[in-house]
TORKOL-4160 file (C-alpha; in steps of 0.2 Angstrom, whole numbers, padded with zeros to 4 digits, m for minus):
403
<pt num="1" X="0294" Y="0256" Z="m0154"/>
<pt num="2" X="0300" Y="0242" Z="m0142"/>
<pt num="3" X="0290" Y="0229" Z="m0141"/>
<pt num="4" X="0284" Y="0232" Z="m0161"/>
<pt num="5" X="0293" Y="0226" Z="m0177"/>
<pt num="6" X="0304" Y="0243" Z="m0184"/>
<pt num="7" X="0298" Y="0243" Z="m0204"/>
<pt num="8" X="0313" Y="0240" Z="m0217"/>
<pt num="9" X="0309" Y="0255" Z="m0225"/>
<pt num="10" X="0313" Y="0263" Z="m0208"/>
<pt num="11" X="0330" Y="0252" Z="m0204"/>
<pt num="12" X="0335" Y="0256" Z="m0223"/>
<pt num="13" X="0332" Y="0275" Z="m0220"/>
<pt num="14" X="0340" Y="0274" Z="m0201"/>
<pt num="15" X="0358" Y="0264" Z="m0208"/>
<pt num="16" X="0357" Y="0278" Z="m0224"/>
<pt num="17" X="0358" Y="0293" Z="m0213"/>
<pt num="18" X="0370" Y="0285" Z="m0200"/>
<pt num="19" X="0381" Y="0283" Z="m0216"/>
<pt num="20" X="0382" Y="0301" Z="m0221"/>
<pt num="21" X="0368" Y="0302" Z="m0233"/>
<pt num="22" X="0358" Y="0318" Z="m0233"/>
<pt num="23" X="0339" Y="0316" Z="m0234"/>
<pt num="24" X="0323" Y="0325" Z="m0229"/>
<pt num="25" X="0321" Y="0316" Z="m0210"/>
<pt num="26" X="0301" Y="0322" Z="m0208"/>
<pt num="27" X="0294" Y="0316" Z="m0225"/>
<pt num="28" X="0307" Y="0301" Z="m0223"/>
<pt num="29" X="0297" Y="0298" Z="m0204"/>
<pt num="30" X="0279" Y="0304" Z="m0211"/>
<pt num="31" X="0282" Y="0288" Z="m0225"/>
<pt num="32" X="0289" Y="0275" Z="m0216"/>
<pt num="33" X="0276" Y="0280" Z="m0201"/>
<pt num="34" X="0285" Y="0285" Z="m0187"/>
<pt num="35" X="0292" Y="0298" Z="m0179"/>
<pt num="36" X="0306" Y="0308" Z="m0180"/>
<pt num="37" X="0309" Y="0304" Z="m0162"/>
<pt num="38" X="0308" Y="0287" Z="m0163"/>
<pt num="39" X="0318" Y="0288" Z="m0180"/>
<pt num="40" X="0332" Y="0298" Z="m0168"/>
<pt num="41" X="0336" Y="0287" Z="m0156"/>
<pt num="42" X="0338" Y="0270" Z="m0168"/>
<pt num="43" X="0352" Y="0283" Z="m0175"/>
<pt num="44" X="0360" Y="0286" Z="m0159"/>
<pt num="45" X="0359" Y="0264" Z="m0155"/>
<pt num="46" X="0365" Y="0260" Z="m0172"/>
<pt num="47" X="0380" Y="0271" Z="m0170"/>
<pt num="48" X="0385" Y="0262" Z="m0154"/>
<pt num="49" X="0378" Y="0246" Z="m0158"/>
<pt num="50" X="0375" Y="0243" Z="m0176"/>
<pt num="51" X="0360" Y="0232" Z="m0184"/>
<pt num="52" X="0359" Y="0225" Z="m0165"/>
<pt num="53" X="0352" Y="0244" Z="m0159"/>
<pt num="54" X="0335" Y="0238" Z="m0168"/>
<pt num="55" X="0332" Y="0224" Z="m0158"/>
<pt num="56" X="0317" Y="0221" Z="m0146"/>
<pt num="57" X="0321" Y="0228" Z="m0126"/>
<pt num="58" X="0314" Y="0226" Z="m0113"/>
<pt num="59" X="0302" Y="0239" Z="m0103"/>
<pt num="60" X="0304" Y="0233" Z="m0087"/>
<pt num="61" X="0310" Y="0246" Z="m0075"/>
<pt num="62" X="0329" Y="0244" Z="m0068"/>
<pt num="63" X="0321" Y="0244" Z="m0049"/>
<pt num="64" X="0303" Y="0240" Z="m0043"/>
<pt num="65" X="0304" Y="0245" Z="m0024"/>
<pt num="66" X="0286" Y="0241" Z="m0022"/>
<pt num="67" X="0288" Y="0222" Z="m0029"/>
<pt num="68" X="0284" Y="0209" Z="m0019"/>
<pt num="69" X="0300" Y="0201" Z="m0008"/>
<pt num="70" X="0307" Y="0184" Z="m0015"/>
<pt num="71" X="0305" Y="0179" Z="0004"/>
<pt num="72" X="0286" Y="0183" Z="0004"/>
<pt num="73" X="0284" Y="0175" Z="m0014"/>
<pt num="74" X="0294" Y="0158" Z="m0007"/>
<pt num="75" X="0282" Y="0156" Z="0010"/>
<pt num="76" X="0267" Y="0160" Z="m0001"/>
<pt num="77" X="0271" Y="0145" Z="m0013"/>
<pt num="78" X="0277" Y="0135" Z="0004"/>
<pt num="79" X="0261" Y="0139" Z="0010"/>
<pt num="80" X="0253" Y="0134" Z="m0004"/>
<pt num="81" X="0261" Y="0117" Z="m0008"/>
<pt num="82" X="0258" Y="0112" Z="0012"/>
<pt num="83" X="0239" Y="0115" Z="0010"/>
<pt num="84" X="0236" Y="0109" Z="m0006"/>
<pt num="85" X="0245" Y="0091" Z="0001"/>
<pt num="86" X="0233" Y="0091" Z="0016"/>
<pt num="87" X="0219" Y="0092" Z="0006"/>
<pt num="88" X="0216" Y="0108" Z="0013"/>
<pt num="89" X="0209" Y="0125" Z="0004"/>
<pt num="90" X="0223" Y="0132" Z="m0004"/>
<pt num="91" X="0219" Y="0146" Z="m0013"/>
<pt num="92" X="0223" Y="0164" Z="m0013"/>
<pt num="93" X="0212" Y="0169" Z="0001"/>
<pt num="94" X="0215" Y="0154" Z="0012"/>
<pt num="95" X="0233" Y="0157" Z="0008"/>
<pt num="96" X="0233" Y="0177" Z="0014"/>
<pt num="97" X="0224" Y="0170" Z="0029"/>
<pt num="98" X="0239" Y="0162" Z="0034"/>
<pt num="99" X="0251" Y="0173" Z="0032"/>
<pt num="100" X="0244" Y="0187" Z="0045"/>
<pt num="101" X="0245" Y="0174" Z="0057"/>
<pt num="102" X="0262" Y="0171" Z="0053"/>
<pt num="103" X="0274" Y="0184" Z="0065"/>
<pt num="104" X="0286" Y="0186" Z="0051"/>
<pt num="105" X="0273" Y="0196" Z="0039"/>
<pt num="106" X="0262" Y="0202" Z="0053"/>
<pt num="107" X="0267" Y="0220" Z="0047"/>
<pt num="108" X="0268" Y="0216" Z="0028"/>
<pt num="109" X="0252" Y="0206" Z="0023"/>
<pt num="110" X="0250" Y="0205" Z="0003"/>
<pt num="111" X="0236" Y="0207" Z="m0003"/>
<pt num="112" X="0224" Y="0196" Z="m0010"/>
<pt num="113" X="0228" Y="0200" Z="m0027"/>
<pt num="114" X="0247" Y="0199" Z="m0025"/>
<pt num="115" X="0244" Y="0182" Z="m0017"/>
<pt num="116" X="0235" Y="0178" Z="m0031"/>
<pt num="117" X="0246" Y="0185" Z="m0045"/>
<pt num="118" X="0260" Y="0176" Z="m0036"/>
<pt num="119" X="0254" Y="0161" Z="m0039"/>
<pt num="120" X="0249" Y="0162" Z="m0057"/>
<pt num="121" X="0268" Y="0170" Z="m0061"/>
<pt num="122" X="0275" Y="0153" Z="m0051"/>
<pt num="123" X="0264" Y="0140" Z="m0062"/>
<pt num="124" X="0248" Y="0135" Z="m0047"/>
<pt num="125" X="0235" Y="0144" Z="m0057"/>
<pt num="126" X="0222" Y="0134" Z="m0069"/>
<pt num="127" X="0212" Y="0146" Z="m0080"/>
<pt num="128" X="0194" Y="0142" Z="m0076"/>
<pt num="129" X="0180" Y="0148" Z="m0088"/>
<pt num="130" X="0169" Y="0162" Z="m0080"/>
<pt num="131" X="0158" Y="0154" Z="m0067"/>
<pt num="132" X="0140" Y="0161" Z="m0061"/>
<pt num="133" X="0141" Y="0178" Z="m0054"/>
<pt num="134" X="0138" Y="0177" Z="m0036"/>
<pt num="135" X="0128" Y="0193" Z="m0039"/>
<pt num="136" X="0114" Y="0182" Z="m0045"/>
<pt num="137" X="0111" Y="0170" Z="m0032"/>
<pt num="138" X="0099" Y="0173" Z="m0018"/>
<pt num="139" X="0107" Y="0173" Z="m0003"/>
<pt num="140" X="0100" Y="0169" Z="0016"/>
<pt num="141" X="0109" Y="0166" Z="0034"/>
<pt num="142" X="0099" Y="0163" Z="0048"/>
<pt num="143" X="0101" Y="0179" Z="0060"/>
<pt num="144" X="0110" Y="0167" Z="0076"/>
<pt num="145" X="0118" Y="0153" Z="0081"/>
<pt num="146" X="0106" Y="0136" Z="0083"/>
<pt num="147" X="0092" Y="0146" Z="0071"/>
<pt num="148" X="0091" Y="0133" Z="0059"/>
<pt num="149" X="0101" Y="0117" Z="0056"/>
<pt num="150" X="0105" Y="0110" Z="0039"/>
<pt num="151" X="0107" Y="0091" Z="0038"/>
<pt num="152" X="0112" Y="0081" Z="0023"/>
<pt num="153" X="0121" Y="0064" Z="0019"/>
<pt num="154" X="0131" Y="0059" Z="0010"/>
<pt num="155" X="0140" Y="0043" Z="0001"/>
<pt num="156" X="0159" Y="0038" Z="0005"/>
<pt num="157" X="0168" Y="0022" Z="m0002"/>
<pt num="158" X="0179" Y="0013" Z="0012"/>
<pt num="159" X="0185" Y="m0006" Z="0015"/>
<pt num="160" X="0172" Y="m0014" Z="0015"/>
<pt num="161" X="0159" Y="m0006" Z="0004"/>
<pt num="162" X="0150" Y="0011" Z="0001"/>
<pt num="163" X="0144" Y="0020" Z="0017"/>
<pt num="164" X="0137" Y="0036" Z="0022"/>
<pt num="165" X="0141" Y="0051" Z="0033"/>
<pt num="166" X="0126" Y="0062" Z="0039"/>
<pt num="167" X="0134" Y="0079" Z="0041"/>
<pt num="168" X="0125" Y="0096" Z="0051"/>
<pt num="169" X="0132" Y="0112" Z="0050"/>
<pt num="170" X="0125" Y="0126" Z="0058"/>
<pt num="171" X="0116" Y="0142" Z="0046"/>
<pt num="172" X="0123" Y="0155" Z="0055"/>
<pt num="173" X="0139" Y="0151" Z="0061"/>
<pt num="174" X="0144" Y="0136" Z="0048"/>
<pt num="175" X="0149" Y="0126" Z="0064"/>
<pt num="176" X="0150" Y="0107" Z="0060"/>
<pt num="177" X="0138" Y="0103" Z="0072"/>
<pt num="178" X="0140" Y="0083" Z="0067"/>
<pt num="179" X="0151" Y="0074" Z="0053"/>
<pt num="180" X="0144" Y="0055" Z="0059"/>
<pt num="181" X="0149" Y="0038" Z="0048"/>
<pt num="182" X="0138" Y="0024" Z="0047"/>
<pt num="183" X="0131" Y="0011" Z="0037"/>
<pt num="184" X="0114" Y="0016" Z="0029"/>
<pt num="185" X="0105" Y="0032" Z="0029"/>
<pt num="186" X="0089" Y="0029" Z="0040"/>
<pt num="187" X="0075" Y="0038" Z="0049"/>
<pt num="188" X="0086" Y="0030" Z="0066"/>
<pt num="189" X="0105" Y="0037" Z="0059"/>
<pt num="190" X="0098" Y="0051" Z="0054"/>
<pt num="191" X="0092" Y="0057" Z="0073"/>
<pt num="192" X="0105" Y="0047" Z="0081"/>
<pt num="193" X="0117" Y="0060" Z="0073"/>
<pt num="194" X="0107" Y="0075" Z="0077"/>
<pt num="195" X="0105" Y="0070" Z="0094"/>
<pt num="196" X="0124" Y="0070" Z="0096"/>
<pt num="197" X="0126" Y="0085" Z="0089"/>
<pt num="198" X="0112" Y="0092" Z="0100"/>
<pt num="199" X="0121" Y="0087" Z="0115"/>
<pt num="200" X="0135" Y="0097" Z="0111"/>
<pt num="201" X="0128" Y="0113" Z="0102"/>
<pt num="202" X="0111" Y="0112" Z="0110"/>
<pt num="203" X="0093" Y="0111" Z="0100"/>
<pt num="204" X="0089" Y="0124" Z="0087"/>
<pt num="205" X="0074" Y="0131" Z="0084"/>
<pt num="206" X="0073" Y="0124" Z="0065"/>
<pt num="207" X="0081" Y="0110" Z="0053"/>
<pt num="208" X="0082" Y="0111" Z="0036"/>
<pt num="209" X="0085" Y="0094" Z="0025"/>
<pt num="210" X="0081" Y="0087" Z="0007"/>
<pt num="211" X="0065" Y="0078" Z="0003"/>
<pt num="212" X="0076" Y="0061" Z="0007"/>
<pt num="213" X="0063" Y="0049" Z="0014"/>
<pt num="214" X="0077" Y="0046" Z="0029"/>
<pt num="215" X="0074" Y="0069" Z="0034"/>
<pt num="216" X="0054" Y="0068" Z="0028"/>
<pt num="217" X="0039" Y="0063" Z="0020"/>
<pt num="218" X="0029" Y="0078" Z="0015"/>
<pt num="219" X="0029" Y="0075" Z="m0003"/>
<pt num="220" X="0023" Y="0058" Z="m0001"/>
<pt num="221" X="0009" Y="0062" Z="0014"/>
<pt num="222" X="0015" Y="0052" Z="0027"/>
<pt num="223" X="0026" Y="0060" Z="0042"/>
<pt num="224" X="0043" Y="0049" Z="0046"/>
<pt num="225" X="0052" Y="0045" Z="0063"/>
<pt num="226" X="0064" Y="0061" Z="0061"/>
<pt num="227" X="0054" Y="0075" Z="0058"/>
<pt num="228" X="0042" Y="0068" Z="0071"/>
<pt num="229" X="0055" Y="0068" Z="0084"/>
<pt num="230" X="0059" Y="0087" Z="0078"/>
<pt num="231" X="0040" Y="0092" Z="0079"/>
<pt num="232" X="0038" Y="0083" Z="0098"/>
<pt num="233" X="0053" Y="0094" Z="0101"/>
<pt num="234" X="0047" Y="0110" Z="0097"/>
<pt num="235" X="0061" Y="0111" Z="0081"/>
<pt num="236" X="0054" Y="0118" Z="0065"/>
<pt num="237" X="0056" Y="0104" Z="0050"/>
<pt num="238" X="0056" Y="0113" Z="0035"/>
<pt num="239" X="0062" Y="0105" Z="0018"/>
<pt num="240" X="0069" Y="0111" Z="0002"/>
<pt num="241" X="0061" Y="0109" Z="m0016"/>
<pt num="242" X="0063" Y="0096" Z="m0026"/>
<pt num="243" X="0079" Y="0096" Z="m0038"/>
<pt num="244" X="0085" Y="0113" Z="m0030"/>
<pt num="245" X="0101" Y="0110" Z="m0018"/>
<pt num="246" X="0104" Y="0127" Z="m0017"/>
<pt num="247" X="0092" Y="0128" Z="m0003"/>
<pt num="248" X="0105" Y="0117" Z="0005"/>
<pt num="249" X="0118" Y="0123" Z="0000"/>
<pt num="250" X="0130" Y="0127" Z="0014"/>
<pt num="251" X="0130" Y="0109" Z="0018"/>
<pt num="252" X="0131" Y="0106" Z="0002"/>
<pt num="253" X="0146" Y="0114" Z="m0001"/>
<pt num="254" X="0154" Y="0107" Z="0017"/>
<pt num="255" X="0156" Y="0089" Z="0010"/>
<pt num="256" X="0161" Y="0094" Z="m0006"/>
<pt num="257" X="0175" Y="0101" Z="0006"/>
<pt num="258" X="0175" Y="0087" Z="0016"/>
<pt num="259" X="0178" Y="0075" Z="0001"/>
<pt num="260" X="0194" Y="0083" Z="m0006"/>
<pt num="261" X="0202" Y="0081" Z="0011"/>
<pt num="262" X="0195" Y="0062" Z="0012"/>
<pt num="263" X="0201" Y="0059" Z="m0005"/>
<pt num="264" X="0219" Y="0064" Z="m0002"/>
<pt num="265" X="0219" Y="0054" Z="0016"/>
<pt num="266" X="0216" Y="0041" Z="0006"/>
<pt num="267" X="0228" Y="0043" Z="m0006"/>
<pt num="268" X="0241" Y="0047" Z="0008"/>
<pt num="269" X="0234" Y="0032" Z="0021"/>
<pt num="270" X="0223" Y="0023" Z="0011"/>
<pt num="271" X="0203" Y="0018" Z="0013"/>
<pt num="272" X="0196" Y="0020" Z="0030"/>
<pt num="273" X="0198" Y="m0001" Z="0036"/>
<pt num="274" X="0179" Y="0003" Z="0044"/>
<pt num="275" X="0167" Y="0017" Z="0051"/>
<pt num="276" X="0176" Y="0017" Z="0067"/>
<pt num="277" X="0193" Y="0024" Z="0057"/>
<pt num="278" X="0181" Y="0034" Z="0045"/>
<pt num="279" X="0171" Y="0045" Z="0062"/>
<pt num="280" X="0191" Y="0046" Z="0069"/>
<pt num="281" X="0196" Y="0055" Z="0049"/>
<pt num="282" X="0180" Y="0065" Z="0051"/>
<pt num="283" X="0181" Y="0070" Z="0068"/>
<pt num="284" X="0199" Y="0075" Z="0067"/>
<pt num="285" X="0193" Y="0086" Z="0050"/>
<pt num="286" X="0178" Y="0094" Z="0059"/>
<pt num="287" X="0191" Y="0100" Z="0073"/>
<pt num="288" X="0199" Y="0108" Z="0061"/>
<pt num="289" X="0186" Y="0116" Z="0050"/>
<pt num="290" X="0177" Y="0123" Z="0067"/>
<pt num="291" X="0194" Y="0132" Z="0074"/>
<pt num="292" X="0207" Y="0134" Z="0062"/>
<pt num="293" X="0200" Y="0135" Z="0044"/>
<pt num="294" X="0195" Y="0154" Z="0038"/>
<pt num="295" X="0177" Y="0155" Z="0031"/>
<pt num="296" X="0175" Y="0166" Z="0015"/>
<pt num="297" X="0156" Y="0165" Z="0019"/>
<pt num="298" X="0159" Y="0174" Z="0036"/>
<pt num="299" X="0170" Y="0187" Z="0033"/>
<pt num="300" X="0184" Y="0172" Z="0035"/>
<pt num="301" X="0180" Y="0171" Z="0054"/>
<pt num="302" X="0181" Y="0153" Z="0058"/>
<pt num="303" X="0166" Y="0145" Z="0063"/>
<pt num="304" X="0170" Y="0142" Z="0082"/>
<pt num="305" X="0172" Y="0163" Z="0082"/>
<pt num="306" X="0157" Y="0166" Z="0075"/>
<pt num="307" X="0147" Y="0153" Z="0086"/>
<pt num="308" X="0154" Y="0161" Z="0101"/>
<pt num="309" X="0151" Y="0180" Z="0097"/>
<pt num="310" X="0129" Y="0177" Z="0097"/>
<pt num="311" X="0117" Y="0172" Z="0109"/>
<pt num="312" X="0110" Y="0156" Z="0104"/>
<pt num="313" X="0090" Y="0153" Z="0098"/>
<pt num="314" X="0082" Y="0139" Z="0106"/>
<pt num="315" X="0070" Y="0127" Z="0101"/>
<pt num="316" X="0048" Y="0132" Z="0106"/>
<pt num="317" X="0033" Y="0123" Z="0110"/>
<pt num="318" X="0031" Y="0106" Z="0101"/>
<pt num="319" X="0021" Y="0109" Z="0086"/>
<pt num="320" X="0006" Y="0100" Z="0081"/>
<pt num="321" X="0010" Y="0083" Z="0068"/>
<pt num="322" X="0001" Y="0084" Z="0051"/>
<pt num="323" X="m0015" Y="0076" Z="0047"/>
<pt num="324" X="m0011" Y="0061" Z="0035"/>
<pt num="325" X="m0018" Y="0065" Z="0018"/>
<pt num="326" X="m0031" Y="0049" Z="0015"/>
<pt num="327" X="m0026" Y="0037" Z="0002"/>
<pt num="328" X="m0040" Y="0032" Z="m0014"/>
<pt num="329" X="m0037" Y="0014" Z="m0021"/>
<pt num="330" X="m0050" Y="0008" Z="m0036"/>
<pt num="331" X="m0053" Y="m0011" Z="m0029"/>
<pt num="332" X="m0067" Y="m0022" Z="m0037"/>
<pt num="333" X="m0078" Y="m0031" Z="m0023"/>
<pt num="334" X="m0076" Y="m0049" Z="m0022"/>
<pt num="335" X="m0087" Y="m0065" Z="m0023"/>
<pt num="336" X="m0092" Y="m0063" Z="m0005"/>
<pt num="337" X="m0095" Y="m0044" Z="m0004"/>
<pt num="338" X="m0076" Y="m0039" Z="0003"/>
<pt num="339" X="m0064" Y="m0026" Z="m0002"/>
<pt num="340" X="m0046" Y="m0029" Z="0002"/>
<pt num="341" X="m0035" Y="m0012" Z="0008"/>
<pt num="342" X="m0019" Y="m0017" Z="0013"/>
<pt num="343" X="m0022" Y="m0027" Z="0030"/>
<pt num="344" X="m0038" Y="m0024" Z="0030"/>
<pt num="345" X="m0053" Y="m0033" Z="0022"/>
<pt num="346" X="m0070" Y="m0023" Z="0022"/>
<pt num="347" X="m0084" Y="m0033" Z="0020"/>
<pt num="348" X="m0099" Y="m0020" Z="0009"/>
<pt num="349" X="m0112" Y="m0034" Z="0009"/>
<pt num="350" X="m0112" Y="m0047" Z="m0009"/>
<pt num="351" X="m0125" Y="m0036" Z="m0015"/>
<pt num="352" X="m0109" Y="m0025" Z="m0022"/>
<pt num="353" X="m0099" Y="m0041" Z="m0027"/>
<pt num="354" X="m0090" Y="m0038" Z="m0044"/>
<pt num="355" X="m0094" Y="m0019" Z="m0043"/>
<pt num="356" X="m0079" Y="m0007" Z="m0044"/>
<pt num="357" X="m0080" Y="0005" Z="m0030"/>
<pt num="358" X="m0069" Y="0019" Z="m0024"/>
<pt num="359" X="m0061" Y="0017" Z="m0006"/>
<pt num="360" X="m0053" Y="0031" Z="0004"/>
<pt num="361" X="m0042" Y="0025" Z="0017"/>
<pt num="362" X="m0034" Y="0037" Z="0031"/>
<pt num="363" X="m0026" Y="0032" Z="0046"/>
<pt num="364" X="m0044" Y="0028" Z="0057"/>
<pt num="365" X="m0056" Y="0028" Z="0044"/>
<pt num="366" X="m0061" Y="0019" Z="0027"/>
<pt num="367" X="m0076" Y="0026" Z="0016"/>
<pt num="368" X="m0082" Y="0016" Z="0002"/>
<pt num="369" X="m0093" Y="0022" Z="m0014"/>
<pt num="370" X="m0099" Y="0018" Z="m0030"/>
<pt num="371" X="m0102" Y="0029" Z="m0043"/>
<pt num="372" X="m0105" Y="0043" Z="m0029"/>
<pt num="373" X="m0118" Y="0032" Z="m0020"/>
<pt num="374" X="m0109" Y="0029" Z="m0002"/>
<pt num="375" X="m0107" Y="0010" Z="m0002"/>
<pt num="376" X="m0102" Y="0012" Z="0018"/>
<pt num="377" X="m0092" Y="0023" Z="0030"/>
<pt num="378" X="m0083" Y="0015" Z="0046"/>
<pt num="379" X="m0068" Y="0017" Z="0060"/>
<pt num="380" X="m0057" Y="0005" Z="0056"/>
<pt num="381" X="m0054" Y="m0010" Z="0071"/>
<pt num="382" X="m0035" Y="m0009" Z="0070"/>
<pt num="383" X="m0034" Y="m0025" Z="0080"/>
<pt num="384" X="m0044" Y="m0035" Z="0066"/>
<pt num="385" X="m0042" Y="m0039" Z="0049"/>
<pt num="386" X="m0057" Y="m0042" Z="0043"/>
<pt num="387" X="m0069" Y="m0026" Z="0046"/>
<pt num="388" X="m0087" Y="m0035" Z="0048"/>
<pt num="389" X="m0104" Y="m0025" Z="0042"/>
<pt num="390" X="m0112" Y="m0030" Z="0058"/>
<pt num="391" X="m0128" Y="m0034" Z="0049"/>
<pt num="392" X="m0134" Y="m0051" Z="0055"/>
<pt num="393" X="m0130" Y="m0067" Z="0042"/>
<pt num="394" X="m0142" Y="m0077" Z="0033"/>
<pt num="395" X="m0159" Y="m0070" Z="0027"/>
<pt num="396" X="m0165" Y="m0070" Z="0010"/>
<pt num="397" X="m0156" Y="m0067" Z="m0006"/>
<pt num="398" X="m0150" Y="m0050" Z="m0010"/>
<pt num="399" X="m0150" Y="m0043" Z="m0028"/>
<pt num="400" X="m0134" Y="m0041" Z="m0037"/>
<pt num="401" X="m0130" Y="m0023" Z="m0043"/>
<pt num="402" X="m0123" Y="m0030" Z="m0059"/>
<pt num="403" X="m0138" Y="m0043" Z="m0063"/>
């Protein structure tokens, strides 16, 4: 009964027949609701010990030859504490990672688990509330190194103001193919960084980003400078859907990593003064994330590793640009018979003025109509403003549609 509260009944019954008293010890047991064993050995405490023999004790065995060294314990929470103040994963995973790279516990690794209980017994354990399984997410990996590209940016605070870091990591291998600082997210930055990496890591044959307007313009049916550049090179743009980050989630996740070792530079150093000292903190955690960092997503093979163990895909042929999806404006012809699209003025003839017409602009020509009756098609003259109708001026008076 250790462990449980002995009823009074029973402790009356227990001191009674240590006294001398005679009594029925089964129907004594069977209404008190124990057993006569239990009842037995209380007798045999209290007669060494007195009331102090009904007190609670201890379970725990008097030798535990498969418990975990104090001196594995100690380095684990060493271990622990010199991650954690680097800003560095230090979890239990990360933390067993370590070890077998340590020659003192090459033969004597703990498990995961025990790394893990180890810390909760020492105090380093939140309770989280149960997260999504991973079982439910769908999961993809492109099948080599330079398959696909996933590029994302990112805001940092420093000195001077709010910056932003472009980061590229590779699908396959999670190489950091580029971590680049600079001061505003452009169509320019935005290439400028995957060119460096490419001239490191190579081209890939595809490059997965967001619907930023810096990565592309699908959604709004004009192409931009950077997946342009990818197209001309033979790289595959391809984009997420809209409000789902998972599609990019291993560079997601990256700068979430990224940030928590930024944020304790910072609180051991201070900000970054400028971009220069910022690309020198990124640099110096890319090196590490690359060759000395275990990745749970790849079997916790660092990233360099798993580069170095798979041919490389390459980029093909360039691939065609997009036709541009025209544009329709609702315009209402002027006094003199124009309609005005952006730099261009159209003139439809004053036989149309005050009439609202439709106009479909795309990037060579502009067609006009009015309630279905086609006002005038032409090939835009990019090198003028005004689009003339070529009929010759002057003449008689033409009827007004809306006399």
């Amino acid at each position: 009964m250790a462990g449980k509260q002995v009823p009074m009944k029973a402790m009356s019954a227990v001191m009674a027949f240590v006294a001398g008293e005679a009594m029925n010890v089964t129907a004594v047991c069977r209404e008190c609701g124990i057993a006569p064993k239990t009842f037995y050995k209380y007798v045999a405490r209290c007669r060494d010990e007195g009331l102090a023999g009904f007190e609670e004790r201890s379970r725990r065995p008097r030798s535990s030859p498969t418990q975990t060294p104090v001196e594995v314990e100690d380095a684990i929470v060493v271990l622990r504490k010199e991650l954690a103040d680097a800003g560095l994963d230090h979890g239990a995973t990360t933390i067993q990672w370590h070890l077998g790279r340590d020659d003192r516990f090459k033969r004597s690794v703990p498990a995961m688990a025990t790394v893990h209980r180890v810390l909760v017994r020492r105090g380093f354990v939140t309770p989280q509330p149960h997260k999504r399984p991973k079982s439910s997410w769908c999961r993809f990996e492109a099948p080599a190194p330079n398959e696909m590209w996933q590029i994302d940016a990112t805001e940092w605070t420093i000195t001077t103001g709010i910056v932003r870091i472009f980061n590229i990591i590779d699908d396959h291998s999670r190489i950091v193919c580029r971590s680049r600082a600079t001061s505003e997210a452009t169509g320019v930055e935005a290439w400028t960084a995957f060119c460096e990496a490419a001239q490191v890591w190579g081209l890939p044959a595809a490059a997965l980003s967001d619907n930023g307007l810096c990565f592309s313009g699908k959604i709004r049916g004009f192409e931009v400078l950077f997946e342009a550049n990818l197209r001309n090179g033979g790289i595959r743009p391809i984009t997420s859907r809209g409000y789902h980050p998972q599609t990019t989630g291993k560079v997601e996740r990256f700068q979430q990593t990224l940030k928590k070792w930024l944020r304790r530079q910072d609180r051991q150093h201070g900000l970054a003064a400028n971009l220069v000292e910022l690309q020198q903190r990124l640099d110096e955690f890319c090196d590490y994330y690359n060759t000395q960092r275990p990745h749970q997503g790849i079997g916790r093979a660092t990233p360099l590793s798993r580069w170095q163990a798979s041919d490389r895909s390459k980029p093909g042929d360039p691939i065609p640009h997009p036709t541009p999806r025209p544009d329709t404006y609702s315009v209402v012809v002027s006094a003199s018979g124009n309609v005005q699209l952006h730099r261009y003025r159209i003139n439809v003839g004053v036989t149309w003025a005050g009439c609202t017409v439709t106009a479909i602009l795309d990037e060579h020509h502009a067609t006009i109509l009015c309630n279905s009756q086609l006002v005038r098609h032409l090939r835009l003259d990019p090198t003028r403003h005004h689009q003339p109708s070529g009929r010759p001026r002057g003449g008689p008076r033409q009827p007004r549609h809306l006399q």
